[in-house]
Structures are given as structure tokens and as C-alpha cells.
C-alpha positions as CSV (number, residue, x, y, z in Angstrom):
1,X,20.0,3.0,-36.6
2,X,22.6,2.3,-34.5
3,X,22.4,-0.6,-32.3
4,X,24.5,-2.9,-29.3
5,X,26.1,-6.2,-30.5
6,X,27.8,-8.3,-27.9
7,X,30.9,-10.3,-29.1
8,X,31.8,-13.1,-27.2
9,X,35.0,-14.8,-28.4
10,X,38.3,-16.3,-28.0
11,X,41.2,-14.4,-28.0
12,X,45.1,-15.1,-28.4
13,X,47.0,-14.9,-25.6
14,X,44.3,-14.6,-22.4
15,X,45.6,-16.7,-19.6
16,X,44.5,-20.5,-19.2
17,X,43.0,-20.0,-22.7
18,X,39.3,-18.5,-21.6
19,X,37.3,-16.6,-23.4
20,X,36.1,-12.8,-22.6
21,X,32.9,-10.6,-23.3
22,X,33.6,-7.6,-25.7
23,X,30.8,-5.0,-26.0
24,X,31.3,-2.5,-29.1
25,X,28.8,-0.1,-31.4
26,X,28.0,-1.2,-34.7
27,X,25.4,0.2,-37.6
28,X,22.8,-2.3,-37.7
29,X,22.8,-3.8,-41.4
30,X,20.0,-5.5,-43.4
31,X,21.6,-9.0,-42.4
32,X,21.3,-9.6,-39.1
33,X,25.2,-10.9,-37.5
34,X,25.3,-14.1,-37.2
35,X,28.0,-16.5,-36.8
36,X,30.5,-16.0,-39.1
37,X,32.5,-19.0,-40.7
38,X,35.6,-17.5,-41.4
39,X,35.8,-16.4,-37.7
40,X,37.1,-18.9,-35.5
41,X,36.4,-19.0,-31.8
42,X,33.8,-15.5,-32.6
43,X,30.2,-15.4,-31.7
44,X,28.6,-12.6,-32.8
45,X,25.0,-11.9,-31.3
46,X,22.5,-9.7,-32.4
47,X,20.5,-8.0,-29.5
48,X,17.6,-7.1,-32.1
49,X,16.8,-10.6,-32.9
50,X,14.9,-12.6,-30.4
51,X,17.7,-14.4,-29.2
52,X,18.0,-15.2,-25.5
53,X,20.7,-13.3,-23.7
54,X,24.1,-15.0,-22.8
55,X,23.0,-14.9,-19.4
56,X,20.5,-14.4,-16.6
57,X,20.2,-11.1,-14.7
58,X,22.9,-9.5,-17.5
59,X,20.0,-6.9,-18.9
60,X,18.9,-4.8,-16.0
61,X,17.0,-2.8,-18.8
62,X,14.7,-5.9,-19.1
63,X,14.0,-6.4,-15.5
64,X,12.9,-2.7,-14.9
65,X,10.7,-3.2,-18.4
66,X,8.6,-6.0,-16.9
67,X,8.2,-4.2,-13.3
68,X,6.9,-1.5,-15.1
69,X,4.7,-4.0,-16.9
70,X,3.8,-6.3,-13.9
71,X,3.6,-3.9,-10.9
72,X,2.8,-0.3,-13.0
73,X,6.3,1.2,-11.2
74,X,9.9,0.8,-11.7
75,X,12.3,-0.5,-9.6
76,X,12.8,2.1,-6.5
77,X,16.4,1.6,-4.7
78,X,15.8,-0.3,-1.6
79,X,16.9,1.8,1.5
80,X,16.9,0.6,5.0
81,X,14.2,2.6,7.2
82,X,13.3,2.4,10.8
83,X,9.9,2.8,9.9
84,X,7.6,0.3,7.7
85,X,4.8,2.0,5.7
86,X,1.4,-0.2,5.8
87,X,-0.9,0.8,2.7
88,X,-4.7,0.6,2.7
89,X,-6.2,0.7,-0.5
90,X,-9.1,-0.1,-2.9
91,X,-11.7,-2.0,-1.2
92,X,-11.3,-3.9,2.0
93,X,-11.7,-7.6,1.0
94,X,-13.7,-9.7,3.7
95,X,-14.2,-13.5,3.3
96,X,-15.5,-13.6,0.0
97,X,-13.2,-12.8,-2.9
98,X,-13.9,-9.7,-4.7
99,X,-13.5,-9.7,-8.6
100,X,-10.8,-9.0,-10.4
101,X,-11.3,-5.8,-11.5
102,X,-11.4,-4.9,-8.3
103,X,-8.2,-3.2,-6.2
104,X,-8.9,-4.3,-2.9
105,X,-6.8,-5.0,0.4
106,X,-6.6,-8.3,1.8
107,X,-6.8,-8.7,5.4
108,X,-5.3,-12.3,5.5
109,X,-2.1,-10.2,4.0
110,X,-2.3,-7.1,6.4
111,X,-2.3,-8.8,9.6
112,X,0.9,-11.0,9.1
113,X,2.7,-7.8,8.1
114,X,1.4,-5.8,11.4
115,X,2.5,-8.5,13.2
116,X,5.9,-8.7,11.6
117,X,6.3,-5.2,11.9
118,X,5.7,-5.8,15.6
119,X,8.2,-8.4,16.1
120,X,10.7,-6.8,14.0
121,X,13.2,-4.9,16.1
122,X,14.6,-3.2,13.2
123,X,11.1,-1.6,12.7
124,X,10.5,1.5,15.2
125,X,7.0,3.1,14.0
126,X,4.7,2.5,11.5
127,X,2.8,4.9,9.1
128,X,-0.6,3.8,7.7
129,X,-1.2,5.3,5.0
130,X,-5.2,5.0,3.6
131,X,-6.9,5.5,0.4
132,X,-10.1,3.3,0.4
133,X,-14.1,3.4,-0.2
134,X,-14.2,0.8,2.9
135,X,-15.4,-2.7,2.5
136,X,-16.2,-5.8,5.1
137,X,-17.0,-4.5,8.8
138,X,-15.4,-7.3,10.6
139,X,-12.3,-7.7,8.1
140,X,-11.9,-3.3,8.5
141,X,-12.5,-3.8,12.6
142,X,-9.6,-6.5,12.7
143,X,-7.2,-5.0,10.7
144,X,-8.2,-1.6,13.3
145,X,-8.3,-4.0,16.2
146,X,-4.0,-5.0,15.3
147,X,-3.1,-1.5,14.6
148,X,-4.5,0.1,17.8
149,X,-3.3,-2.6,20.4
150,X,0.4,-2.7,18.9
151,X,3.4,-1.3,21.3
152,X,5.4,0.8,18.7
153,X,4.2,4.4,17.7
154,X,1.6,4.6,14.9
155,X,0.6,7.0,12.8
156,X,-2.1,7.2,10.4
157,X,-3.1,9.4,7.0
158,X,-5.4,10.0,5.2
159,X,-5.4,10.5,1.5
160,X,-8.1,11.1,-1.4
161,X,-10.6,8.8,1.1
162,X,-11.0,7.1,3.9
163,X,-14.5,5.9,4.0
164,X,-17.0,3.9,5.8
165,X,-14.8,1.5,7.8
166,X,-11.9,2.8,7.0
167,X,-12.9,5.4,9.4
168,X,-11.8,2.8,12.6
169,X,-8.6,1.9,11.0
170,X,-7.7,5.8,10.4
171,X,-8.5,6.5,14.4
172,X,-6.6,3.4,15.5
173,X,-3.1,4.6,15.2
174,X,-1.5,7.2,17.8
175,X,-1.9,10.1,15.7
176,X,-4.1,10.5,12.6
177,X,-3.1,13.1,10.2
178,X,-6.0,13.7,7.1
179,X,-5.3,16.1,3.7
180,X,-6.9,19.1,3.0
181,X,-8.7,17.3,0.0
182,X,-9.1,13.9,1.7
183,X,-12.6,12.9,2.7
184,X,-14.5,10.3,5.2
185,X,-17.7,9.0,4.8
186,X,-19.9,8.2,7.9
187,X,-23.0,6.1,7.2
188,X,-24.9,3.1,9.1
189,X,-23.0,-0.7,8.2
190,X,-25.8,-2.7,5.4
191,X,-26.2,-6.5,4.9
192,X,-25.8,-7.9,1.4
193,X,-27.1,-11.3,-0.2
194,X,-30.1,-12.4,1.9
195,X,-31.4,-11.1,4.7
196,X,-33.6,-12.9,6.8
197,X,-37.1,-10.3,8.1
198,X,-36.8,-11.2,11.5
199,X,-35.9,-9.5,14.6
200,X,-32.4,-11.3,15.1
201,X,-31.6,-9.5,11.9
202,X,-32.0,-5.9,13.0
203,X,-30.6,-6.8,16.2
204,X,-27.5,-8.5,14.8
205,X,-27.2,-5.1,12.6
206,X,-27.4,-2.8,15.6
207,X,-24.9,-4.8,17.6
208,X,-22.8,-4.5,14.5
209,X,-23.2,-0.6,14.4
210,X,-22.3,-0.5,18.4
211,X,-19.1,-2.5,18.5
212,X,-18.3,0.2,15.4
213,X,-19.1,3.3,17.0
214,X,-17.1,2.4,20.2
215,X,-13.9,1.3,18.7
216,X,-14.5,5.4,17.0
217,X,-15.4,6.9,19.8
218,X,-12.8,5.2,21.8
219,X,-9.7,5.8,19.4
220,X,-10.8,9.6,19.2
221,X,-11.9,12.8,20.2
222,X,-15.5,12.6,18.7
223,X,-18.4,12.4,20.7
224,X,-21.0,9.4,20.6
225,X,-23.5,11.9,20.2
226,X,-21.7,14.1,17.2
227,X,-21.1,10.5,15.6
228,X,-24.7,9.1,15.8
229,X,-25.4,12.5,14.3
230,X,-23.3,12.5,11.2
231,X,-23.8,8.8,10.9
232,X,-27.7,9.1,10.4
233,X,-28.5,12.0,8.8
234,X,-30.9,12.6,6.1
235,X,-30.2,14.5,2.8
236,X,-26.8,15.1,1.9
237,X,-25.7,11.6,0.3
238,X,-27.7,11.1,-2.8
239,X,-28.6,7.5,-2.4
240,X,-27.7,6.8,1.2
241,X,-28.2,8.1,4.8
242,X,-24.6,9.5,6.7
243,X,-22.0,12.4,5.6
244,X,-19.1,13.2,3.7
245,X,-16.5,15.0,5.9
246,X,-13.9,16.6,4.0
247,X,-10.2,17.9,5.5
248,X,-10.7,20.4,8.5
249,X,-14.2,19.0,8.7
250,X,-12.8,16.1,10.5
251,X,-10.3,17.2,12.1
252,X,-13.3,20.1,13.5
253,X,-15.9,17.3,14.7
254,X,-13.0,15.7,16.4
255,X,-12.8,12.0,13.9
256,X,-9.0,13.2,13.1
257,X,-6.2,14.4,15.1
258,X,-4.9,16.8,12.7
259,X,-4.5,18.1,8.9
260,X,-1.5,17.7,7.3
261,X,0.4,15.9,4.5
262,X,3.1,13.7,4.5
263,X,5.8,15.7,5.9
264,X,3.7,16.6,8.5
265,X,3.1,12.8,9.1
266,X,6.8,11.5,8.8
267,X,7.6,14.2,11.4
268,X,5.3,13.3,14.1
269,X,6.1,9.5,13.7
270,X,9.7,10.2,14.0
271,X,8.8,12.4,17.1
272,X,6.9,9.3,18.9
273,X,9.8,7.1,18.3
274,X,12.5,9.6,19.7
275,X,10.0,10.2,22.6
276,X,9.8,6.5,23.3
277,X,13.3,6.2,23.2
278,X,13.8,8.3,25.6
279,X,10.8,7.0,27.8
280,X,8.5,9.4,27.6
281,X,4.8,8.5,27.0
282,X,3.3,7.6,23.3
283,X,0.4,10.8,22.9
């Protein structure tokens, strides 16, 4: 098994007497290279021994191995965009912390990064790209609430789901885009932990479900009616009240803008930023 040993050594004759780095192939031997008496000045190092490396950031090889371990990806080359993707994922972590098991998105860590976005001049339009089963109403409504009022071009997609209230963040940007295999579902918000039976309950909840159903009906082309309709019905979900929408669907009952893909997202984006370059209004 062939293997890499660095050499690090003295040699005759280098200028002001320094030392240099010689890298060379050798067969790795039942005796691991070690330093070597009879060698003056030479340090041999054996990379299959647990020795630490002559120096930091000198094994690129090793930093890619624990990105892959740590983050699940290796490292992808940085390239300076105009446009900053914002990704929306897992479940949508309120003011409780979820468990660990859990892949959730943070809204404490989404809001400074739409406001940086904002401020960042560098930044011309923003994709949002969602995949998530929903999670806290106000924490969802919030992270809607930054996306809709900001001044550059947005554009939203939907991929594999964009449920409960992800639905208001996927209507807030300028444009939402949804796959063919995507799906949203619309149901009625629910308390957890203790609820208190009294009237100021149910009336909390239904003011709750109204400030929900406006921000939707406002950010898109769906009736309050059609909304009320898919959001209470009876007999499609298995253990709750609402509906799945799947691709067209949504795009048919007016929730999203249009289906399409990436491409198809990229492309309008990069439409609304020439368009407001060139001072023409943000549709």
C-alpha cells in the first residue's frame, strides 16, 4: 500500500541556511518512519500514524472530511451573487425550543438575515426557497410579515411542502413559484399545552385564524371564501379538518402564482431586479 510521507529537512547549500518541505512517494513498510539517527537535520513523518500535521490549514483533505461530517455537504466554491437564497425548512421553531431531533428553522436567525439582506447593497433579490410541515403561527406570520414588506424583489418556491403556516410565508414574496410534486396544507391554527374552556379562548383562536387568513388573502389571488372552504373542510385529512393542495392545485385556486422549478424561479427573480433597475414596477 502505497502511501504520502512528508520530509522536512535541512539541506546543504539553501540560502541563509533554512530548511524546505520535500513531499515524495514511498511503500509503506511494517515500521512506521520515524526519525532516523544517522540522518542529521531529517525529519521523516509518517502521515498514517496519528501524528499532528506540521501545520494548520496544510490538509485541505481534512477540512472537507469534517464538513462532510459536521454539516452532511462538502465544501461548495464560494461565488459572489447578486441574489441571497433564504431557506425554510423543517419545522418553524416559536418560543419554545424544539428537540433535538428535530430540523427546525429559527426565527431569531431568519429575521437578522432578511434584514441584512435588506441593508446589503450588494444583495439585489432574494429567493425563498421552502420545504417545511409549518410550525408556530406568530413566529411563521413574522418571518411572512419581513419578507412581504422588504423593497427588493422576492421570490418564493415551493418544494416537497409548504404546509400550514408556511402557506403566509410562500405568498409573501413578489412571485411564488410551487413544483409539480410540492404540496400545501390548509387547515384551522390549534392550541397546545393547556387550554383554558372559556370563551376568551375560542375568541383568542378565531382572532388568530383572521389575522392568518388576511395576510393569505392579501399576498394572493385566492378568495376569502375559496380559503374558508379549503381551510374547514371535512373528510380528506385523516386525522384533521383542511386540505392538501398539490402543484397546479394551487396554482388553480389562486394560493400560488405559478408552477415551475428552479429555473423557472431564478429567471423571474432576475427579471424583477432588471425591471427595477430600470424603474419599472415590481409585479
Amino acid at each position: 500500500m502505497a502511501g504520502s510521507l512528508s520530509i522536512l529537512g535541512w539541506e546543504d547549500g539553501t540560502p541563509s541556511g533554512g530548511f524546505v518541505q520535500r513531499r515524495s512517494r514511498f511503500r509503506r513498510s511494517s515500521n512506521p518512519c520515524r526519525w532516523t539517527p544517522g540522518q542529521r537535520g531529517v525529519h521523516i513523518v509518517d502521515l498514517f500514524s496519528n501524528e499532528k500535521p506540521l501545520a494548520e490549514g496544510e490538509n485541505p483533505k481534512k477540512e472537507t472530511l469534517q464538513a462532510i461530517q459536521h454539516l452532511g455537504q462538502s465544501n461548495v466554491p464560494q461565488l459572489e451573487s447578486n441574489i441571497y437564497c433564504l431557506s425554510v425548512i423543517g419545522q418553524i421553531e416559536g418560543h419554545l425550543v424544539m428537540p433535538a431531533h428535530n430540523k427546525t428553522t429559527k426565527y431569531e436567525h431568519v429575521i437578522p438575515q432578511i434584514v441584512a439582506a435588506e441593508q446589503n447593497a450588494q444583495v439585489e433579490g432574494v429567493i425563498v426557497v421552502l420545504n417545511t410541515i409549518g410550525g408556530d403561527v406568530e413566529a411563521g406570520l413574522a418571518i411572512a410579515e419581513m419578507i412581504a414588506t422588504m423593497s427588493k424583489p422576492t421570490v418564493s418556491l415551493v418544494l416537497g411542502g409548504g404546509h400550514s403556516i408556511g402557506v403566509p410565508i410562500a405568498v409573501a414574496a413578489d412571485v411564488s413559484f410551487i413544483t409539480e410534486t410540492a404540496t400545501m396544507t390548509i387547515h384551522p391554527i390549534r392550541l397546545t399545552g393547556m387550554v383554558v374552556g372559556v370563551p376568551q379562548t375560542f375568541e383568542y383562536l378565531e382572532k388568530m385564524q383572521e389575522r392568518v387568513i388576511r395576510f393569505v388573502v392579501g399576498h394572493s389571488n385566492i378568495s376569502e371564501d375559496t380559503f374558508r372552504q379549503l381551510m374547514f373542510r371535512t373528510g380528506e385529512l385523516a386525522r384533521d379538518i383542511g386540505t392538501n393542495v398539490i402543484g397546479r392545485d394551487a396554482v388553480g385556486f389562486g394560493l400560488i402564482d405559478r408552477v415551475g422549478g428552479l429555473d423557472d424561479a431564478m429567471a423571474e427573480l432576475n427579471r424583477l431586479i432588471e425591471s427595477r433597475k430600470t424603474g419599472g414596477t415590481v409585479q
